[in-house]
C-alpha positions in Angstrom: -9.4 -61.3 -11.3 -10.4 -60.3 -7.4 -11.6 -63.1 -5.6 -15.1 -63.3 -4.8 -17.5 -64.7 -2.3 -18.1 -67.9 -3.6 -22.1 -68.1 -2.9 -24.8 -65.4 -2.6 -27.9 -65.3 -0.9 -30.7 -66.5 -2.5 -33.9 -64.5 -3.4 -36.4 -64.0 -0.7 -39.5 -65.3 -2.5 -36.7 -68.6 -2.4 -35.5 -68.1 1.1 -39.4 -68.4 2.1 -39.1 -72.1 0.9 -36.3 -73.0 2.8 -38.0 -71.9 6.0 -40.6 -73.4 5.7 -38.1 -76.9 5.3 -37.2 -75.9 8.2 -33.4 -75.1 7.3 -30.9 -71.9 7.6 -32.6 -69.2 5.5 -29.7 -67.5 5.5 -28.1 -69.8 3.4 -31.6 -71.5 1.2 -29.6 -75.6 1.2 -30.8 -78.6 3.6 -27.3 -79.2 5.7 -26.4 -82.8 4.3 -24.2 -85.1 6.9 -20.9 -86.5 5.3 -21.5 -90.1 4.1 -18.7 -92.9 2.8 -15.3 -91.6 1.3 -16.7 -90.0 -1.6 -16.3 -91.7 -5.6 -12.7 -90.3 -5.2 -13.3 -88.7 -8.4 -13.1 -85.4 -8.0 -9.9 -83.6 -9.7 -8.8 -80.1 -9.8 -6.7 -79.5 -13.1 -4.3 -76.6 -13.4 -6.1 -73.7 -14.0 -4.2 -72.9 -17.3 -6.4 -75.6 -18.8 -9.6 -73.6 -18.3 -8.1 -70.0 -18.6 -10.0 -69.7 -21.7 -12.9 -69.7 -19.7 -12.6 -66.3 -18.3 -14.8 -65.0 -20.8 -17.3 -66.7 -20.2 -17.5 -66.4 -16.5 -17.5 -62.6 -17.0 -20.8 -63.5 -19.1 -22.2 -65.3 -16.4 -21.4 -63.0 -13.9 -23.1 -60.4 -15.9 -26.2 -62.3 -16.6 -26.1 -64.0 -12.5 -29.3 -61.3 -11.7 -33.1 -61.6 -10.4 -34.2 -64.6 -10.0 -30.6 -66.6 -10.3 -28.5 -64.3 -8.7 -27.4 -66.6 -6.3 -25.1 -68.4 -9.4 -21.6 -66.3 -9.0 -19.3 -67.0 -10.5 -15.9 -68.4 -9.5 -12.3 -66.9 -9.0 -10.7 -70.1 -10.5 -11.7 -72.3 -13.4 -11.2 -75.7 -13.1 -12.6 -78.6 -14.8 -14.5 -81.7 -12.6 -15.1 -84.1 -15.4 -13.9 -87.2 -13.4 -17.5 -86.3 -11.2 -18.9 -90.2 -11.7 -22.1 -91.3 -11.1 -25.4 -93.5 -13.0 -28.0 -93.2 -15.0 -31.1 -94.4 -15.2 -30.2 -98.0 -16.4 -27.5 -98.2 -13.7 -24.6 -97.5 -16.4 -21.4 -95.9 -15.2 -20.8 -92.2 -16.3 -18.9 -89.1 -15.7 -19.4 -85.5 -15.4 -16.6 -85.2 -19.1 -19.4 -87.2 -20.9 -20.9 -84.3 -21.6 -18.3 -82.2 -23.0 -19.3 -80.2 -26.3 -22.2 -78.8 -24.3 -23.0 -76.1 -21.1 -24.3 -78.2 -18.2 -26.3 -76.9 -15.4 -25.3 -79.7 -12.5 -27.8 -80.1 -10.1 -27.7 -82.4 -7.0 -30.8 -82.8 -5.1 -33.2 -85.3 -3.0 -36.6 -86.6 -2.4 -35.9 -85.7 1.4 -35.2 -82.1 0.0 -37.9 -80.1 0.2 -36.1 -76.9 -1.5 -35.0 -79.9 -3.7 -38.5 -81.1 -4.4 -39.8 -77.3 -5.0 -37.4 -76.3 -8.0 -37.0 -79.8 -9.8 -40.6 -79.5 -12.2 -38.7 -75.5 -12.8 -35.6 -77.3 -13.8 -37.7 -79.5 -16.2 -38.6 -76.1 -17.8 -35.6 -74.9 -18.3 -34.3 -78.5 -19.6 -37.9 -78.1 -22.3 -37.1 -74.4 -23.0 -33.2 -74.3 -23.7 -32.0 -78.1 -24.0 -30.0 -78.7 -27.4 -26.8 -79.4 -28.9 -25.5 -76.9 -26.6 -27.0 -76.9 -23.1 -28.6 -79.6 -21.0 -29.5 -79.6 -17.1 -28.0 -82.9 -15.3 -30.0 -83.4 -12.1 -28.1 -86.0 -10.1 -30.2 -87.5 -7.1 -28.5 -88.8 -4.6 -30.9 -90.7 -2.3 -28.9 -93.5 -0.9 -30.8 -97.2 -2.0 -31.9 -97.8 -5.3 -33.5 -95.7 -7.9 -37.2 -96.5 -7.3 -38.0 -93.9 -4.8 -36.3 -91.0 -7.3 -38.0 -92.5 -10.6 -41.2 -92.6 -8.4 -41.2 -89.1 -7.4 -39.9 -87.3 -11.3 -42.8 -89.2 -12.8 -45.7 -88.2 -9.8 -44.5 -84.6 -10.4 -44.7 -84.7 -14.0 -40.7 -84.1 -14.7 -40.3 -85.8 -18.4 -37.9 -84.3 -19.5 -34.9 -84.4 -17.3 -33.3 -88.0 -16.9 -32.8 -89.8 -14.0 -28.7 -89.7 -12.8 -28.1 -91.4 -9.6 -25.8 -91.7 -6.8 -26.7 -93.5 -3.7 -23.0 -93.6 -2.4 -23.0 -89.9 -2.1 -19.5 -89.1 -3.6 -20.1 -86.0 -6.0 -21.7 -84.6 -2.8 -19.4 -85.3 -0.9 -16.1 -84.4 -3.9 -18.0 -81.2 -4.3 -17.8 -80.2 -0.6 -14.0 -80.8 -0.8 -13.7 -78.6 -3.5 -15.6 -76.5 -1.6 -18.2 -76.0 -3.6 -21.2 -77.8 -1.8 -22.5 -77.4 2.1 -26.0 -78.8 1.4 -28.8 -79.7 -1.2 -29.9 -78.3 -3.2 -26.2 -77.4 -4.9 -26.1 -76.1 -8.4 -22.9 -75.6 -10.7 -22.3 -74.1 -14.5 -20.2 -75.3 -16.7 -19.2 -74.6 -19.6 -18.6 -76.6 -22.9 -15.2 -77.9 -22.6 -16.2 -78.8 -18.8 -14.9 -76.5 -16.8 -16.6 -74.6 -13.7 -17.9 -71.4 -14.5 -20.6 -71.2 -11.7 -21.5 -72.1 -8.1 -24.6 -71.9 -5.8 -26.0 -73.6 -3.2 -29.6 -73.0 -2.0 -32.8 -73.3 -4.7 -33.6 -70.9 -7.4 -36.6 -70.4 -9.7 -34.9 -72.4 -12.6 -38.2 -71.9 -15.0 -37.5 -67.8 -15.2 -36.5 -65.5 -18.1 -34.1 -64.9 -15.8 -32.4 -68.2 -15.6 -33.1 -68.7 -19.6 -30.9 -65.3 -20.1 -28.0 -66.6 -17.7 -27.9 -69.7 -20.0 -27.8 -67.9 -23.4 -25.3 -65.6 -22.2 -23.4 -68.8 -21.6 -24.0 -70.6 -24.2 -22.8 -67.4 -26.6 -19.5 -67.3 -25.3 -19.2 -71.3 -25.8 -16.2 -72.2 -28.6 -16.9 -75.1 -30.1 -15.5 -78.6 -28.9 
């Protein structure tokens, strides 16, 4: 497979946003500064063990258009289930606790205004296509406790996306040594046995056909767990 830019530009209607943040348009993500070590949990596995994957980033790559044509889809598959972070009660989990399902990951925070603009869209999408086989995991990753997060999903009206946390910063900052993640808001796809399928950084309009469509063509090509 040829190797391909890792990130595209966003759409215009969603660079708009990010100017008005005040951030690079260019790129549509709020620059986040490196904090801590990161959870150190972050591992690439051989690529043979997603290689069945190919398929389904060819879907995606297909289906990456309009409104979400920022998602593109990456040269190598790998897996990031050892991603940890909390949930809403404080309980440990990891990214491979969802394996048997297609998981939009989505890192964002209340300081981010692109953040702040798609997260009632990515409550759509979570409303519209959530299931057996697909949910969105927003992780927020506003450093303190979970009060100010909590506060600001239930003043916006987000129900039905649940609150993962992780004030030390370390899937941000795993991500960016993957290379995968400059700044918030940072989205990945992956697919049902947990391997990446997907990368962008920068916001998108989550609540679209379009983004619906990139998720069934997904989901199709999933084998089952």
């Amino acid at each position: 497979m040829t190797a391909q830019n890792p990130f595209r530009f966003p759409s215009a209607k969603l660079i708009a946003i990010a100017a008005v943040a005040g951030i690079v348009a260019g790129a549509g993500a709020v620059y986040v500064k490196r904090m801590g070590s990161g959870n150190g949990a972050a591992q690439t596995a051989a690529s043979g063990q997603c290689e069945a994957a190919r398929p389904t980033i060819a879907a995606l790559s297909a289906a990456a258009k309009g409104q979400v044509a920022a998602m593109a889809p990456v040269s190598e598959p790998r897996k990031l289930g050892q991603l940890a972070f909390k949930d809403g009660d404080g309980k440990d989990i990891k990214l491979a606790d969802f394996t048997g399902k297609a998981v939009l990951l989505n890192l964002w925070a209340t300081w981010c205004v692109p953040c702040r603009e798609e997260m009632p869209a990515l409550n759509a999408l979570q409303k519209a296509k959530a299931g057996p086989g697909f949910e969105v995991v927003a992780v927020n990753i506003d450093t303190g406790d979970n009060e100010k997060p909590k506060a600001f999903l239930a003043e916006t009206g987000v129900d039905a996306l649940k609150l993962y946390h992780d004030p030390s910063m370390g899937v941000f900052n795993d991500l960016k040594k993957e290379g995968l993640a400059f700044g918030l808001p940072v989205t990945l796809m992956l697919d049902a046995k947990g391997c990446l399928i997907g990368a962008m950084n920068g916001p998108a309009a989550w609540d679209s056909e379009d983004a619906k469509a990139l998720v069934q063509a997904v989901q199709a090509k999933n084998d089952p767990v």
